[in-house]
MDTraj code that builds the backbone (N, CA, C; nanometers):
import mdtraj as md
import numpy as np

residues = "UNK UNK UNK UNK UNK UNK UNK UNK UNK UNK UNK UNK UNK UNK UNK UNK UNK UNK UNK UNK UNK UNK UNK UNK UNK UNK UNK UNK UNK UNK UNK UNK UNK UNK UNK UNK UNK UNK UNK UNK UNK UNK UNK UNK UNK UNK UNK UNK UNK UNK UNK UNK UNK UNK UNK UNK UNK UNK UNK UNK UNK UNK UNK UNK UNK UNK UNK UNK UNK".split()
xyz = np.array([
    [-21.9461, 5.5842, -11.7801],
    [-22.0484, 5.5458, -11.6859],
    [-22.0303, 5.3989, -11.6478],
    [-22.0324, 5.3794, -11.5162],
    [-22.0178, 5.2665, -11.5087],
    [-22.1389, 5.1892, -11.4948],
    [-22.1219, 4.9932, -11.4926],
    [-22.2766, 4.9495, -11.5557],
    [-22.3009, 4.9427, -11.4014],
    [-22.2609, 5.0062, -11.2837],
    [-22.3568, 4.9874, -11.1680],
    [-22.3890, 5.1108, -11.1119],
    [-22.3911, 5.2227, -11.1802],
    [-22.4286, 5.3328, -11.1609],
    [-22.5379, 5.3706, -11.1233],
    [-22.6400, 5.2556, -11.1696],
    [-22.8019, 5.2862, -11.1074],
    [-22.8367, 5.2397, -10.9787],
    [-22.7149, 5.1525, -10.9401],
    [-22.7302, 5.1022, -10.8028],
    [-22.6655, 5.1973, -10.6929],
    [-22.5834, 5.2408, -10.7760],
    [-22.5211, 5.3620, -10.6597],
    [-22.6124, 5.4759, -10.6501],
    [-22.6715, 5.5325, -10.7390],
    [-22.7182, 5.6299, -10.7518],
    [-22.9193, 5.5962, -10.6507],
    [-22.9456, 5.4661, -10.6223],
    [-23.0261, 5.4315, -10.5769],
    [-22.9703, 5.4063, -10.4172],
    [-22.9033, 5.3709, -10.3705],
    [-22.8401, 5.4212, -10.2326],
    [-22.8628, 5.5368, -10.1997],
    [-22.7466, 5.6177, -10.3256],
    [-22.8197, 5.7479, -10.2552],
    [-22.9015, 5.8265, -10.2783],
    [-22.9901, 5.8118, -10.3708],
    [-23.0872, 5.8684, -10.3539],
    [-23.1988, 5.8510, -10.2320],
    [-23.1923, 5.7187, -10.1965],
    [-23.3218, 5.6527, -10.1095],
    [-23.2303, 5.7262, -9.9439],
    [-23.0826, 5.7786, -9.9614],
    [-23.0132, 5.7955, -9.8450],
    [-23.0649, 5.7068, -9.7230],
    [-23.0523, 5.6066, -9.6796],
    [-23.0703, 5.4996, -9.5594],
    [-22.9132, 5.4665, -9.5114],
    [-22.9348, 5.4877, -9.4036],
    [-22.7866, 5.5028, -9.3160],
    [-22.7094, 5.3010, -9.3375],
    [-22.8272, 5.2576, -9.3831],
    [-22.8043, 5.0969, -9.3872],
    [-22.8603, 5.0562, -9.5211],
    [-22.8426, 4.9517, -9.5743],
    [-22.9429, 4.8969, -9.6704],
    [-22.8433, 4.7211, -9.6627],
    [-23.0187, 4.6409, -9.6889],
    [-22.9717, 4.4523, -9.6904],
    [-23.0302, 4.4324, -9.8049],
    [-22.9501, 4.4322, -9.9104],
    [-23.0503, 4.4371, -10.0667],
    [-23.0430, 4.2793, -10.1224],
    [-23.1314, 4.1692, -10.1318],
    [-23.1203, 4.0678, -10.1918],
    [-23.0586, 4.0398, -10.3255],
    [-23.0128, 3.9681, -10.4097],
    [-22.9618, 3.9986, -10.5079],
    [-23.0540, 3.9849, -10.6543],
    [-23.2199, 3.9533, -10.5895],
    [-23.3083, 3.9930, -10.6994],
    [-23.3596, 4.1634, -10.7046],
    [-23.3183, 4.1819, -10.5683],
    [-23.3915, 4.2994, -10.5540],
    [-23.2496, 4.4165, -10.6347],
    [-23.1322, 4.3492, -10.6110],
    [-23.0200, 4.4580, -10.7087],
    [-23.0590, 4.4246, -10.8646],
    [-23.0990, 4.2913, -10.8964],
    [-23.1319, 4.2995, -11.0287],
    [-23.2595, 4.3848, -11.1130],
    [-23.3643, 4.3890, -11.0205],
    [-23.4630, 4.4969, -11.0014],
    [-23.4149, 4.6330, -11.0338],
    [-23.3184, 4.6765, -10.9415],
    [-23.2633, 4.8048, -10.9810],
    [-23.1774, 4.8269, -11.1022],
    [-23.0719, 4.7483, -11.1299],
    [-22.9578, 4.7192, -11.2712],
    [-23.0441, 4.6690, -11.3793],
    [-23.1554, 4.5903, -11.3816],
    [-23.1970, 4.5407, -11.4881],
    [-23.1432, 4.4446, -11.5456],
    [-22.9790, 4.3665, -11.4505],
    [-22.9010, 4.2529, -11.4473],
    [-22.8968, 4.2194, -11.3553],
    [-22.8409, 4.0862, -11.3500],
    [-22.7663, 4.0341, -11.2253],
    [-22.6052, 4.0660, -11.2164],
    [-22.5878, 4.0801, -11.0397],
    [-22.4768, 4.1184, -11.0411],
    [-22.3717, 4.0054, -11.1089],
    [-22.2533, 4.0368, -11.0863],
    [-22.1791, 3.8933, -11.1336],
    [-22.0055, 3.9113, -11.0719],
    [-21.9210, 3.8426, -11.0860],
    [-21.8359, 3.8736, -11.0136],
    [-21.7142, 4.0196, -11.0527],
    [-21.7855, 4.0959, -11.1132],
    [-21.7025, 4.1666, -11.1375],
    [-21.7857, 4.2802, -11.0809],
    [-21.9103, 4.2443, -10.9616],
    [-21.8852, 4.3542, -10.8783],
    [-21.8155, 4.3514, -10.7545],
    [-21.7252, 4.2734, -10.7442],
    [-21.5771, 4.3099, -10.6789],
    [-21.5141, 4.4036, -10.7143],
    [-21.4980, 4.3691, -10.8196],
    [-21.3834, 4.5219, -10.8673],
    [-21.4862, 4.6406, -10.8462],
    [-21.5949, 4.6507, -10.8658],
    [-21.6432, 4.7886, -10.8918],
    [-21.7040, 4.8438, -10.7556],
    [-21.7441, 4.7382, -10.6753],
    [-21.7671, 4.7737, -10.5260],
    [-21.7426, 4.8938, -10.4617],
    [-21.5799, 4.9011, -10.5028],
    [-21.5449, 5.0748, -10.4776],
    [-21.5436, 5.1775, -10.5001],
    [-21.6842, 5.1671, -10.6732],
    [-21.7268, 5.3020, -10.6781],
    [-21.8563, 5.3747, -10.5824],
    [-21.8833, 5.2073, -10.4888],
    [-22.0265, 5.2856, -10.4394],
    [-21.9716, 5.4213, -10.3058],
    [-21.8170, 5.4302, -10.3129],
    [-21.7291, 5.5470, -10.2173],
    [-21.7477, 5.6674, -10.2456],
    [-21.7783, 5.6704, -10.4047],
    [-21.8439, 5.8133, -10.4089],
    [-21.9653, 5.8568, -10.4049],
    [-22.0327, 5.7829, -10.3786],
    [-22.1734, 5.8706, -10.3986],
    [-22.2345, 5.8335, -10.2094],
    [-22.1171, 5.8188, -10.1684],
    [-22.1434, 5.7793, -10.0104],
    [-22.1489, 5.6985, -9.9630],
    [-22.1968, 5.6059, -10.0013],
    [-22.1494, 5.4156, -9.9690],
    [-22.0548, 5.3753, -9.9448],
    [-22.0153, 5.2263, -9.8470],
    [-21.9076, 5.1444, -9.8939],
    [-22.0032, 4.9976, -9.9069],
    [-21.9604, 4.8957, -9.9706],
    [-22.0158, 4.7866, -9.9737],
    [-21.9431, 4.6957, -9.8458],
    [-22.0591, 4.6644, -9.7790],
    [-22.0071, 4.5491, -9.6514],
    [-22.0343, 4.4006, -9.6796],
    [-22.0931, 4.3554, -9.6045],
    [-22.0926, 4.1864, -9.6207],
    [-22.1788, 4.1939, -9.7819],
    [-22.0813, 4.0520, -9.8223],
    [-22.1707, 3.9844, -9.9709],
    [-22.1552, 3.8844, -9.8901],
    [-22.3180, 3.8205, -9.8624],
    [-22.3029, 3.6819, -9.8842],
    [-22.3866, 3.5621, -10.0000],
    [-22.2942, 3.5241, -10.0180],
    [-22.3647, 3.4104, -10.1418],
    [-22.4398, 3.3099, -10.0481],
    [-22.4734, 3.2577, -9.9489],
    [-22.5090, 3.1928, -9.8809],
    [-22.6754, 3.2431, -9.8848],
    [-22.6896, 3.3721, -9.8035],
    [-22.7822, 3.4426, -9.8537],
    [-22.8545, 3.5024, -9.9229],
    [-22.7663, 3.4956, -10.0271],
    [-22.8026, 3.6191, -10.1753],
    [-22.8581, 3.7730, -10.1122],
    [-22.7104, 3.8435, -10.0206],
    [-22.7722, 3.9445, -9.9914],
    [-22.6325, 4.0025, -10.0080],
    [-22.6613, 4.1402, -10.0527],
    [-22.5546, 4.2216, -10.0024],
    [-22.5748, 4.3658, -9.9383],
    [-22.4628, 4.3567, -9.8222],
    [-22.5187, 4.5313, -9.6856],
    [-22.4620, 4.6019, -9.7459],
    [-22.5195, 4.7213, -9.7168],
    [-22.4198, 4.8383, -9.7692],
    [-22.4817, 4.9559, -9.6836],
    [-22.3847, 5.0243, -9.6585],
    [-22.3384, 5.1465, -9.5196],
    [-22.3009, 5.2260, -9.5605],
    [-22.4245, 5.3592, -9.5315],
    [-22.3648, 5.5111, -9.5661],
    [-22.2120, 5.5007, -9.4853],
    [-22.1246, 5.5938, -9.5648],
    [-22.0214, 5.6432, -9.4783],
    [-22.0493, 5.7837, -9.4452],
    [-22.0200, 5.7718, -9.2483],
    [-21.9878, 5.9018, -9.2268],
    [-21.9084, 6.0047, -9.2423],
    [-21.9095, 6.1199, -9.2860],
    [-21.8315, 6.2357, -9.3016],
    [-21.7732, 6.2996, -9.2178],
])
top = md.Topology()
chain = top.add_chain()
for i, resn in enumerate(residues, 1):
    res = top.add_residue(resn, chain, resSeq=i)
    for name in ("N", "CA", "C"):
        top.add_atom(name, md.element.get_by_symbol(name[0]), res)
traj = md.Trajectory(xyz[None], top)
């Protein structure tokens, strides 16, 4: 299991063709803060229908976009 599994699984469950999640509001969901090793893992949000789009640290936000089928 991976440790961002509750964030993927909260994409899709809530299914929103978009989501702009602050990065208190991902800690809300994980019960951590992200940290840089969700780079590497970014590309599990591909299976459960996601891809991860803009991170910005500027903002403390990160988009993320159903993919279409």
């Amino acid at each position: 299991m991976s440790k961002y599994e509750r964030l993927w699984c909260y994409l899709e469950r809530c299914n929103k063709a978009e989501y702009l999640l602050s990065y208190d509001e991902i800690k809300m969901i994980l019960g951590f803060s992200i940290d840089h090793s969700f780079l590497t893992y970014k590309k599990e949000a591909n299976e459960y229908g996601y891809e991860v789009g803009k991170i910005s640290l500027k903002e403390k936000t990160v988009r993320f976009h159903k993919i279409e089928k």
